[in-house]
LOVO-733032 format. One record per residue: residue in one letter; x, y, z of N, C-alpha, C, O in turn. Coordinates in Angstrom, 3 decimals. Example, Ala and Ser with C-alpha at 12.3 -4.5 7.8 and 13.67 -1.06 7.14 Angstrom:
<nodes>
NODE	A	13.190	-5.690	7.800	12.300	-4.500	7.800	13.200	-3.300	7.800	14.236	-3.319	8.465 .
NODE	S	12.850	-2.250	7.080	13.670	-1.060	7.140	12.900	0.030	7.870	13.409	1.138	8.039 .
</nodes>
This chain:
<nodes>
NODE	X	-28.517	-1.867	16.187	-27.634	-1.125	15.293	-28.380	0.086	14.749	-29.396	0.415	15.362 .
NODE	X	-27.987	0.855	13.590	-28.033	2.315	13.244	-28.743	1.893	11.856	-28.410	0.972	11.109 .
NODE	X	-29.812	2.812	11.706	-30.737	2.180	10.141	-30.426	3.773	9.718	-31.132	4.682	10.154 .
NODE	X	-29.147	4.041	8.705	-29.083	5.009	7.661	-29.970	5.155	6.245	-29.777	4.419	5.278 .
NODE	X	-30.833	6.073	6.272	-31.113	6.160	5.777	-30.908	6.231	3.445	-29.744	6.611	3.313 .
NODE	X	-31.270	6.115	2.563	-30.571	6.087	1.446	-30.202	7.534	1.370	-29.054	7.728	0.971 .
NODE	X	-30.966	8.679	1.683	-30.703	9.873	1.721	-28.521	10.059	2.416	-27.528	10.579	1.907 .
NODE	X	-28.748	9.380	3.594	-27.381	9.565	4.248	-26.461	8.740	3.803	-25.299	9.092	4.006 .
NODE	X	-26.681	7.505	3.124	-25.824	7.021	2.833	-25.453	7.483	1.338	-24.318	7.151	0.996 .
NODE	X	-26.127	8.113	0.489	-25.754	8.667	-0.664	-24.949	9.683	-0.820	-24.312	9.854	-1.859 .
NODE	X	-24.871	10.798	0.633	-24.083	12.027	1.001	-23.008	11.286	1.523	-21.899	11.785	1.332 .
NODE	X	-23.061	10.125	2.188	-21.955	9.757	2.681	-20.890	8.972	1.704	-19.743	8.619	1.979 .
NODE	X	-21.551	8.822	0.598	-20.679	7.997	-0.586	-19.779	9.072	-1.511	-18.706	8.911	-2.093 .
NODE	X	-20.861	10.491	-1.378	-19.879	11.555	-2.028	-18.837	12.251	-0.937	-17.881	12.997	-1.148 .
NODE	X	-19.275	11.829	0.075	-18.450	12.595	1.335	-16.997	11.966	1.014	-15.986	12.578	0.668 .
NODE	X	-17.197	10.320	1.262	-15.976	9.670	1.192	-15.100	9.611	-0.240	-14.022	9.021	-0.310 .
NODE	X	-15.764	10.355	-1.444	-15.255	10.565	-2.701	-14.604	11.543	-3.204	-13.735	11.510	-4.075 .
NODE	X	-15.237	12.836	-2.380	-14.447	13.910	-2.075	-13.652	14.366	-1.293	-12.900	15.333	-1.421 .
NODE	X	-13.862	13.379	-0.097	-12.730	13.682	1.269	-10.951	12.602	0.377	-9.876	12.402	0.942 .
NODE	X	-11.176	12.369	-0.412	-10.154	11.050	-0.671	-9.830	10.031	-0.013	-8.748	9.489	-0.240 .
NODE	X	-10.741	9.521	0.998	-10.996	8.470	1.715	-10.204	7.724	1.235	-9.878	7.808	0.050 .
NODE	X	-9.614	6.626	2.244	-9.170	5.284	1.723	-10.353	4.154	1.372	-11.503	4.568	1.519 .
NODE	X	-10.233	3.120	1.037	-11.023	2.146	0.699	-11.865	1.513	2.286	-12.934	0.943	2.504 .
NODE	X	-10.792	1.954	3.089	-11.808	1.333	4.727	-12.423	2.400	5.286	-12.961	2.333	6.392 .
NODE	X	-12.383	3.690	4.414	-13.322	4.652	5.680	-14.751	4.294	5.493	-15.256	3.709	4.535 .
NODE	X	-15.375	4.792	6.686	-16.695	5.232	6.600	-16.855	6.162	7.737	-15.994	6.821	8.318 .
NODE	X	-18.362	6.070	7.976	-18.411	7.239	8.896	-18.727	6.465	10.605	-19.365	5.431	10.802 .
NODE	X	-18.180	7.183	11.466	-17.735	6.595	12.999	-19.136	7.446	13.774	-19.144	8.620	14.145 .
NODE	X	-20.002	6.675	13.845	-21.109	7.483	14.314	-20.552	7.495	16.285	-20.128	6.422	16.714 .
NODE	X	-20.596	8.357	16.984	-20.435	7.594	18.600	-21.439	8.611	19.608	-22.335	9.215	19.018 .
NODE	X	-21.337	8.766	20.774	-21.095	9.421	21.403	-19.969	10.145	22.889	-18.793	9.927	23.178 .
NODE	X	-20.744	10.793	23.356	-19.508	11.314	24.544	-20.238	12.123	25.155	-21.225	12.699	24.698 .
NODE	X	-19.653	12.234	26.557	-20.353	12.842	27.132	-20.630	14.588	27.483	-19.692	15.004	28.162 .
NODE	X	-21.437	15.435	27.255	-20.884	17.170	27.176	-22.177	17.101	26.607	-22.979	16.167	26.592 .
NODE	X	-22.282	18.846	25.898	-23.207	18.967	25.456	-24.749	19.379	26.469	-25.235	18.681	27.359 .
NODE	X	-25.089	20.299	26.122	-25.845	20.789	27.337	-27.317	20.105	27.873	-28.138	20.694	28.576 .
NODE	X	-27.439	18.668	27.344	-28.382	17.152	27.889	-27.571	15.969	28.231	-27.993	14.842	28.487 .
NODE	X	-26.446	16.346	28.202	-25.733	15.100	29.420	-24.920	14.695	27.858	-23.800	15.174	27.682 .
NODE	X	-25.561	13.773	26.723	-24.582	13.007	25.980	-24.523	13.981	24.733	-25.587	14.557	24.502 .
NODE	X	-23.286	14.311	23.750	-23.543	14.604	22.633	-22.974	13.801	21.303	-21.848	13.304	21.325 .
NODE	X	-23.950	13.698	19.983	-23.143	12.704	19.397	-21.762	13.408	18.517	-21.666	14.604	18.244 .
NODE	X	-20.821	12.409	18.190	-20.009	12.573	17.386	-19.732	11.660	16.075	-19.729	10.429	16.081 .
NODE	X	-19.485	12.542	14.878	-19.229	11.922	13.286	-18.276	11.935	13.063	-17.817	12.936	13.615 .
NODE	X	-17.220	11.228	12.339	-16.155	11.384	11.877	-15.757	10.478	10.885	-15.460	9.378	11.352 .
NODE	X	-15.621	10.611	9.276	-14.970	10.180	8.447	-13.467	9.491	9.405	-12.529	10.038	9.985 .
NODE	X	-13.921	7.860	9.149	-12.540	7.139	9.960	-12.737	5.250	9.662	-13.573	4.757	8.906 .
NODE	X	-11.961	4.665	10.294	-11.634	3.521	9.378	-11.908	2.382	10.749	-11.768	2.875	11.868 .
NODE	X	-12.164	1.387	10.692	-12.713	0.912	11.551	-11.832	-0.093	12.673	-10.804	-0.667	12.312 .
NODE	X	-12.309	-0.202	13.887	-11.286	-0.868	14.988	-12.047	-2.113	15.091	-13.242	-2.170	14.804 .
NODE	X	-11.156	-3.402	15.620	-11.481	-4.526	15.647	-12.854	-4.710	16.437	-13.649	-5.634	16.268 .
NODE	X	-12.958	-3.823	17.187	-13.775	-3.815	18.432	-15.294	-3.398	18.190	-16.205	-3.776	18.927 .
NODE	X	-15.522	-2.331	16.737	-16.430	-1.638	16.160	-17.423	-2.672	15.942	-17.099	-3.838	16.171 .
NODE	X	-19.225	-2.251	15.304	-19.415	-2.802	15.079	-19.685	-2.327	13.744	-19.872	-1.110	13.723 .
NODE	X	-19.789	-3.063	12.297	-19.838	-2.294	11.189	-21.118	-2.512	10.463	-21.479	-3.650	10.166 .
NODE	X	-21.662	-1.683	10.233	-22.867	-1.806	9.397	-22.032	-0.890	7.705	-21.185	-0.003	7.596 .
NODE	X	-22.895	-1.760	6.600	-22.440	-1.854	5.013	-23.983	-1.450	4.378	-25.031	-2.094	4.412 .
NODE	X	-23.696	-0.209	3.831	-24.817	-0.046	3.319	-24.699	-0.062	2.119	-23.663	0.590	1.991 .
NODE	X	-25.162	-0.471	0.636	-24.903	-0.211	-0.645	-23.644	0.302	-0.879	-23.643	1.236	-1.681 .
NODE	X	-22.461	-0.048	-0.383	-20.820	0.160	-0.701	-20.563	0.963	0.010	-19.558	1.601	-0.305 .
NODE	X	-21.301	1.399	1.360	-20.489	2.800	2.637	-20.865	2.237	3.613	-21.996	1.765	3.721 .
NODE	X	-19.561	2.169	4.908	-19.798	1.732	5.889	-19.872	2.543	7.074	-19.179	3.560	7.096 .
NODE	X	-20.670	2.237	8.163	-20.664	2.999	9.415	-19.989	2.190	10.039	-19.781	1.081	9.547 .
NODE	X	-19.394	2.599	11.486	-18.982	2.266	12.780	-19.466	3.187	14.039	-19.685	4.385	14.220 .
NODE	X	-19.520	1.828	14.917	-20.394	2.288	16.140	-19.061	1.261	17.248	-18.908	0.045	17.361 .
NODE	X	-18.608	1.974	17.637	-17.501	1.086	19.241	-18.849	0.607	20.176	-19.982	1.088	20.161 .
NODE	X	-18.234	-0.675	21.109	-18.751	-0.969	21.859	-19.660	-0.112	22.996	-20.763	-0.382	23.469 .
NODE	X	-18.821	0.950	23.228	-18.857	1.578	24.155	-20.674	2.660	23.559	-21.697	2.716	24.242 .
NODE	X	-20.536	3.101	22.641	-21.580	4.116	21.967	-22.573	3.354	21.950	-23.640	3.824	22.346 .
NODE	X	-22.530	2.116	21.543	-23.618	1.128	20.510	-25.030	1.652	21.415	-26.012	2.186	20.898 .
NODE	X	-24.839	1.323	23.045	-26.267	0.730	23.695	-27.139	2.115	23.683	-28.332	2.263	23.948 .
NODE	X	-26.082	3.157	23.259	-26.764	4.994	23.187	-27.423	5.129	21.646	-28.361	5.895	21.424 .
NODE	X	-26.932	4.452	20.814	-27.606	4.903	19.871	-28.468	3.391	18.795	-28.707	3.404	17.587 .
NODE	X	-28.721	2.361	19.716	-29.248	1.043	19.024	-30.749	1.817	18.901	-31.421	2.443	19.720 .
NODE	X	-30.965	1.432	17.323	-32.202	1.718	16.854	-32.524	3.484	16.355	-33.633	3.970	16.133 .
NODE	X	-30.887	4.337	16.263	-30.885	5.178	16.066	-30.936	5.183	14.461	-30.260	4.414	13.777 .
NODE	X	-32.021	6.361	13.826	-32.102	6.580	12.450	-31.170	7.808	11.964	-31.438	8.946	12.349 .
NODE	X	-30.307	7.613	11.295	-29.713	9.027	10.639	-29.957	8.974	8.890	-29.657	8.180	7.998 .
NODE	X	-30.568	10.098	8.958	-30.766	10.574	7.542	-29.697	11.984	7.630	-28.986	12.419	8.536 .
NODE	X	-30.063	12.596	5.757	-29.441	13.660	5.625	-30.198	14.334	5.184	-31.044	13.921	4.391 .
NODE	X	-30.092	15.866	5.663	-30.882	16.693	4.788	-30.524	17.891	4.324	-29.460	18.245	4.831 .
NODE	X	-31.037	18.785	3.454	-30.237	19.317	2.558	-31.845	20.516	1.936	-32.675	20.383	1.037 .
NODE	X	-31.633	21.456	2.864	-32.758	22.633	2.395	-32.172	23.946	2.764	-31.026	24.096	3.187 .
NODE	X	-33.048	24.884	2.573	-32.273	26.466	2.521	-31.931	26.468	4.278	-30.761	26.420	4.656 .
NODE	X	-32.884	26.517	5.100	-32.327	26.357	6.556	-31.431	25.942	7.470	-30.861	26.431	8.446 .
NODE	X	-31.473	24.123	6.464	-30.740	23.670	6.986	-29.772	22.549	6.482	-30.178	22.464	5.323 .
NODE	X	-28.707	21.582	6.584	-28.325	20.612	5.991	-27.023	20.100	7.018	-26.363	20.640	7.907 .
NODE	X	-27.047	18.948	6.463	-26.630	18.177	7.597	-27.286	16.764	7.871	-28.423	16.434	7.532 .
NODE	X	-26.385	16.012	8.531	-26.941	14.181	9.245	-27.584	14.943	10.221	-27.128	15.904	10.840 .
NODE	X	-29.142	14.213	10.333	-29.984	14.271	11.447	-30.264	12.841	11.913	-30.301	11.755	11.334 .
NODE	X	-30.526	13.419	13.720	-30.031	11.875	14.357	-31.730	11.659	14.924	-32.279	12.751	15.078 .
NODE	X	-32.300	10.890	15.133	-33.272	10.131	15.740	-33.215	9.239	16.473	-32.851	8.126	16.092 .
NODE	X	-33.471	9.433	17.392	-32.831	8.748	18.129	-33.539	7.942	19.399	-33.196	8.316	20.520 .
NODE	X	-34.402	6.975	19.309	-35.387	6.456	20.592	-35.170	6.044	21.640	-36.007	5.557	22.399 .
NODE	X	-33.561	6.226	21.920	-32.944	6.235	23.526	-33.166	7.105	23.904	-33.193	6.986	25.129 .
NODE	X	-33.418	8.239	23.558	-33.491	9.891	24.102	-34.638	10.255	24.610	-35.702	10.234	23.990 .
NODE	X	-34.463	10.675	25.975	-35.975	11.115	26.447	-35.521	12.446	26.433	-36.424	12.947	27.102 .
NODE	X	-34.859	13.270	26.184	-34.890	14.461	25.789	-34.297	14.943	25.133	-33.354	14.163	25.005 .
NODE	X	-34.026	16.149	24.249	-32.726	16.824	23.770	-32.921	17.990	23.598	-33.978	18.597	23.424 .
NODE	X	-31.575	18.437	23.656	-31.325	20.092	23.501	-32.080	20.875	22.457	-32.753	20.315	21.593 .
NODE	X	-31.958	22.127	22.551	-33.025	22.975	21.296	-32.035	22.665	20.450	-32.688	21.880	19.761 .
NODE	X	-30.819	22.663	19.889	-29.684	22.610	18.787	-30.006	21.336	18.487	-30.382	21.205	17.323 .
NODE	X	-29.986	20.222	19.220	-30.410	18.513	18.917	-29.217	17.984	18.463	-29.339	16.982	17.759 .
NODE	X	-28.129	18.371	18.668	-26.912	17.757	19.086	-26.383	17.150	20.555	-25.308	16.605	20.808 .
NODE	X	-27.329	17.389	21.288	-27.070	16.816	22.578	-28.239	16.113	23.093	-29.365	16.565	22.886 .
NODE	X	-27.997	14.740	23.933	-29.583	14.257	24.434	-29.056	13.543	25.629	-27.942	13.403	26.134 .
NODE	X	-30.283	13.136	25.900	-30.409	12.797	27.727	-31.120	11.416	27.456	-32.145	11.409	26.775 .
NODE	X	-30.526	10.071	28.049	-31.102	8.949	28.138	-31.875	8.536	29.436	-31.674	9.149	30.484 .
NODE	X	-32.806	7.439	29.359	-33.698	7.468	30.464	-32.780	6.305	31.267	-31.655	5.863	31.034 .
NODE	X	-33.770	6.010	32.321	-33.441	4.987	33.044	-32.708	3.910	32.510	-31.516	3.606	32.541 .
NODE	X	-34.177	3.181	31.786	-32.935	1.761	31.042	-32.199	1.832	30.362	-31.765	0.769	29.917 .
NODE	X	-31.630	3.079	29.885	-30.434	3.298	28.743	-29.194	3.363	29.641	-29.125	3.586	30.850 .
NODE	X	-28.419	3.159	28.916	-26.408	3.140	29.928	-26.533	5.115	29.732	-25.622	5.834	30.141 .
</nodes>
């Protein structure tokens, strides 16, 4: 599963406070395929499917579908928040490579 950091899950508690979230959103971490290293990930404030798997962090939840999980198991997302830059940053130790932007990555052999 996905180890969010307190940094991301604290942006993600005001995210879902200011977006007017319902009581089941959280954030839908996945991927797909595009992006100029083969996979890129996708976020989305959304509510969870039977099929998901859900991680609960201090009152905010993520979702990861079956299908994403084996791309991003053991993936770290924090948030960060400086003059350059801000935004969820992904870490990710399936990735044997990624794009200069680091929205897109490339898995090795034993990864799906």
């Amino acid at each position: 599963m996905i180890e969010p950091t307190s940094e991301a899950v604290r942006h993600l508690r005001e995210l879902l406070k200011t977006s007017h979230a319902s009581e089941a959103a959280g954030l839908r971490l996945g991927v797909e395929k595009g992006g100029c290293a083969g996979w890129q990930y996708v976020m989305k404030v959304d509510t969870p499917t039977e099929e998901d798997q859900v991680l609960e962090r201090d009152g905010v939840r993520f979702f990861v579908s079956p299908e994403s999980a084996p791309h991003l198991r053991g993936l770290r997302l924090d948030y960060v928040d400086s003059l350059n830059d801000s935004g969820f940053k992904v870490d990710n130790p399936n990735a044997v490579r990624s794009c200069g932007c680091g929205t897109s990555f490339e898995t090795g052999p034993a990864s799906p």
